[in-house]
VEXDREN-2710 file (C-alpha; in Angstrom, 1 decimal):
% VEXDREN-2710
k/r/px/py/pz
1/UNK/23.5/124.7/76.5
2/UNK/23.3/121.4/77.8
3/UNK/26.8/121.3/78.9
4/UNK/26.0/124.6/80.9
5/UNK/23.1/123.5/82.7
6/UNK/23.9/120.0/83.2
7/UNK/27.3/120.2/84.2
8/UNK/28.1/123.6/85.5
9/UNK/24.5/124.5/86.8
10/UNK/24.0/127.9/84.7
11/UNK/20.3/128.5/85.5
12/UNK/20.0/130.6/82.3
13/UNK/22.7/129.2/79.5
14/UNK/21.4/130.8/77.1
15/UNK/21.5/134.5/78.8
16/UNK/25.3/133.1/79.5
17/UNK/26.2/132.7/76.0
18/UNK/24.6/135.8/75.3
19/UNK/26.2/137.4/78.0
20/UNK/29.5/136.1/77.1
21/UNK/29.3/137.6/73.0
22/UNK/28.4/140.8/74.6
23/UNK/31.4/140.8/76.8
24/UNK/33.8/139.3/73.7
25/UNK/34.6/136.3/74.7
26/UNK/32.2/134.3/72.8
27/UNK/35.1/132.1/70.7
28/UNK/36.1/130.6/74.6
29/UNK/32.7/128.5/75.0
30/UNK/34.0/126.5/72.1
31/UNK/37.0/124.8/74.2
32/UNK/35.0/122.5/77.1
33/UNK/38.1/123.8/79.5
34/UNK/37.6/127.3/78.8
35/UNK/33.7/126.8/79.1
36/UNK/34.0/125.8/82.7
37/UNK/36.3/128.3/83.0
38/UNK/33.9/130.8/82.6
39/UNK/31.6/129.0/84.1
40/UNK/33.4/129.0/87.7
41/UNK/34.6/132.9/87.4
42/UNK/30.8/134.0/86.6
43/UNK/29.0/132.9/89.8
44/UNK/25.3/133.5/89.4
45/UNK/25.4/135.4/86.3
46/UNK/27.1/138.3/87.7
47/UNK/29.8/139.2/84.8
48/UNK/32.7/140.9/85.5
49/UNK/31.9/144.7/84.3
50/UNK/34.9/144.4/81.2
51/UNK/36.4/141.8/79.0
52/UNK/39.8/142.5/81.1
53/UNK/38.2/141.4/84.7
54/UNK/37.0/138.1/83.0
55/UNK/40.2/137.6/81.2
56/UNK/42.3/137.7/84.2
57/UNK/40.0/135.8/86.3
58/UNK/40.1/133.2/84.0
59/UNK/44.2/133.3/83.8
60/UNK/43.9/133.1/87.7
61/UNK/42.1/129.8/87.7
62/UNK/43.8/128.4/84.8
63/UNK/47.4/129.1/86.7
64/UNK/45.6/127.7/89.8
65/UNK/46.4/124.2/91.5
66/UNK/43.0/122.1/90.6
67/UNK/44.7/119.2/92.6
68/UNK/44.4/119.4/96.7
69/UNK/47.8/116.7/97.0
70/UNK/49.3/118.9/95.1
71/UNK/48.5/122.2/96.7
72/UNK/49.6/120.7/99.7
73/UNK/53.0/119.3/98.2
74/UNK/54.0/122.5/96.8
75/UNK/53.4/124.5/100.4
76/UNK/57.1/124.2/101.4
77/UNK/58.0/126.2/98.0
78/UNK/55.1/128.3/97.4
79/UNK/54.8/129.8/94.0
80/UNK/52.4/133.1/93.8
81/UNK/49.6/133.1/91.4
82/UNK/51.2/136.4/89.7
83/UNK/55.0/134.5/88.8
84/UNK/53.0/131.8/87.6
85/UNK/51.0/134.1/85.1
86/UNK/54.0/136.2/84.3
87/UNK/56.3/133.2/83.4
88/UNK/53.6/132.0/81.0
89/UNK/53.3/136.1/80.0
90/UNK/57.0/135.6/78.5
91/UNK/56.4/132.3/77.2
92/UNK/53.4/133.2/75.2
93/UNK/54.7/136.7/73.9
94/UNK/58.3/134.4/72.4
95/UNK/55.9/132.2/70.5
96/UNK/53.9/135.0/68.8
97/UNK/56.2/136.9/67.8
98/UNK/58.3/134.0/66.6
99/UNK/55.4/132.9/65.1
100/UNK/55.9/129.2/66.8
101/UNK/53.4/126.8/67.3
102/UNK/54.0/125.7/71.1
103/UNK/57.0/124.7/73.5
104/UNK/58.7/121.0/73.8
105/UNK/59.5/120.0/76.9
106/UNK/62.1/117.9/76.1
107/UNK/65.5/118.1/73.4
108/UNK/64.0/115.1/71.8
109/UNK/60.7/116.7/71.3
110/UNK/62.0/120.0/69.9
111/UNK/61.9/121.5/66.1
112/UNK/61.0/124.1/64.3
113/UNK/57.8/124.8/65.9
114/UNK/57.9/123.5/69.1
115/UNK/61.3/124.6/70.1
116/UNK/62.8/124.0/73.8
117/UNK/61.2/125.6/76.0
118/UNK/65.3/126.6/77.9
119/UNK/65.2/128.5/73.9
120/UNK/62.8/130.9/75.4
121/UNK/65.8/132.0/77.4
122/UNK/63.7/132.2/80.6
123/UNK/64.7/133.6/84.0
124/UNK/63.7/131.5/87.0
125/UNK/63.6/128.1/85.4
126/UNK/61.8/126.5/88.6
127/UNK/58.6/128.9/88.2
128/UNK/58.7/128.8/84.2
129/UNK/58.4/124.6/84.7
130/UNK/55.2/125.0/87.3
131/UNK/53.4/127.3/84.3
132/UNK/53.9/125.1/82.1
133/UNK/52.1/122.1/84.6
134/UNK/49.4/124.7/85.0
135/UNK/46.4/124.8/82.9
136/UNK/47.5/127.7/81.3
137/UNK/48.4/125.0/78.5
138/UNK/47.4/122.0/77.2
139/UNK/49.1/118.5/75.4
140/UNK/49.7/118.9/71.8
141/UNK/51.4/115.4/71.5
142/UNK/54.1/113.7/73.7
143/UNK/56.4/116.4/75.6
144/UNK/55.1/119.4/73.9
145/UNK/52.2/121.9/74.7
146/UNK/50.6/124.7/73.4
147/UNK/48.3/127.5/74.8
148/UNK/45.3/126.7/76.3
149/UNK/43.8/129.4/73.8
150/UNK/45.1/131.5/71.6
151/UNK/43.5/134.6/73.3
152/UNK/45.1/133.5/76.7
153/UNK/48.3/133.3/75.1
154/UNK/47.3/137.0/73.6
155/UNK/45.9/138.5/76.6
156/UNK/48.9/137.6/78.9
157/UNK/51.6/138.0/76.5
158/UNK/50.7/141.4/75.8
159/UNK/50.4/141.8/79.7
160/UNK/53.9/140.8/80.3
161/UNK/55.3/143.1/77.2
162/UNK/53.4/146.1/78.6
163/UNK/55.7/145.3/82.0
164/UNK/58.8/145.0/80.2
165/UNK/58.0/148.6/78.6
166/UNK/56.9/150.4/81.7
167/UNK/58.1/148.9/84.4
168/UNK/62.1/147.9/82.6
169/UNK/63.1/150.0/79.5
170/UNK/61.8/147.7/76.9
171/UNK/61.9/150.0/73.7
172/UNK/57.6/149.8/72.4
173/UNK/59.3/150.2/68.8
174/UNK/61.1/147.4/69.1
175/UNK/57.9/145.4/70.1
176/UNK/56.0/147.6/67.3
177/UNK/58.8/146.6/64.7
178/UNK/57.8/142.9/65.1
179/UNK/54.1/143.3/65.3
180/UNK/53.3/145.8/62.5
181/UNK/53.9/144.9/58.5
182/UNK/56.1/147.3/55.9
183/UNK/52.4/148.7/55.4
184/UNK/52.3/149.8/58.9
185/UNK/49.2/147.8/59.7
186/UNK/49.1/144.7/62.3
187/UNK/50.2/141.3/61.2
188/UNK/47.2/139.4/61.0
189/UNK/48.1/136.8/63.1
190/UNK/48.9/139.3/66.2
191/UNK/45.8/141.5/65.9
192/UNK/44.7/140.5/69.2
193/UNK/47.9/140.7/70.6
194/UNK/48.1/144.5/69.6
195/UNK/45.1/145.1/71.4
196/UNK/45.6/143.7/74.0
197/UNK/49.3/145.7/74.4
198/UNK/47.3/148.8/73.7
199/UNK/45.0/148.4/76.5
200/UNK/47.5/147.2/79.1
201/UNK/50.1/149.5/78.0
202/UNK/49.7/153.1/78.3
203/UNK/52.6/154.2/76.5
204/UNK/51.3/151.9/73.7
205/UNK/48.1/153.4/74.0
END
């Protein structure tokens, strides 16, 4: 509350918390990034009218430039907004389904969990590097990151599966084979992945 008020000038904190559990995003006031997060895509209290709007509004100022130098560095080799988000899209849906932990930067940081980030076998190497300096993730000891949150991670992984499946062939039972168990139930640990997929992807749906 204080944090809120203080900080981010919320006039009414506590009808912005209860704003954000009606709107399901409650767990993302617990991270002081993704608390001012929402704080800067809710102006005024006016939420965005589904969980989707505020999720992508907060994966557009995540993948946004905080620093002016270097917005004005980066001019002569602009990099839109939308590569950014779907470079960390492929990222993200890798590490779920692999079950990994996060991404090393460098050989020397690499291992089980934290494999190479080249291991993703990305395309566009240049814009895969610039989402990884975004905000989209966050230090998890030296020369390796994680997700910024887990439901990030979720919400644009699923968002960059759903692509692959409408937009270029992807086989959904493919994708369906790694997320549901022999019981033909979710894993637990991609629940919100597969509801995410189901609401950005109609075949999925």
């Amino acid at each position: 509350v204080d944090i809120l008020s203080q900080n981010h000038g919320v006039t009414d904190p506590d009808g912005f918390m209860e704003n954000a559990e009606k709107s399901g995003i409650g767990d993302l006031l617990n991270n002081p990034e993704t608390l001012r997060l929402i704080a800067e895509v809710v102006k005024d209290n006016q939420w965005p009218k589904t969980r989707q709007e505020v999720y992508q509004l907060a994966c557009e100022k995540l993948a946004a430039e905080a620093n002016k130098r270097h917005r004005i560095s980066k001019r002569k080799t602009p990099i839109s907004t939308d590569e950014l988000l779907e470079a960390a899209g492929r990222l993200f849906a890798v590490q779920l389904l692999s079950d990994k932990t996060g991404v090393a930067m460098d050989s020397d940081s690499a291992d089980e969990q934290f494999p190479h980030f080249q291991d993703f076998m990305p395309t566009g190497l240049a814009t895969v590097k610039e989402s990884l300096n975004t905000r989209l993730f966050r230090p998890e000891g030296e020369e390796r990151l994680i997700p910024s949150h887990r439901s990030i991670a979720e919400f644009l992984a699923a968002r960059w599966l759903a692509e692959q499946v409408e937009q270029h062939g992807l086989p959904l039972r493919r994708i369906l084979n790694l997320i549901l168990g022999r019981d033909g139930r979710t894993v637990a640990g991609l629940r919100g992945l597969y509801a995410w997929l189901a609401l950005h992807c109609r075949e999925a749906r």
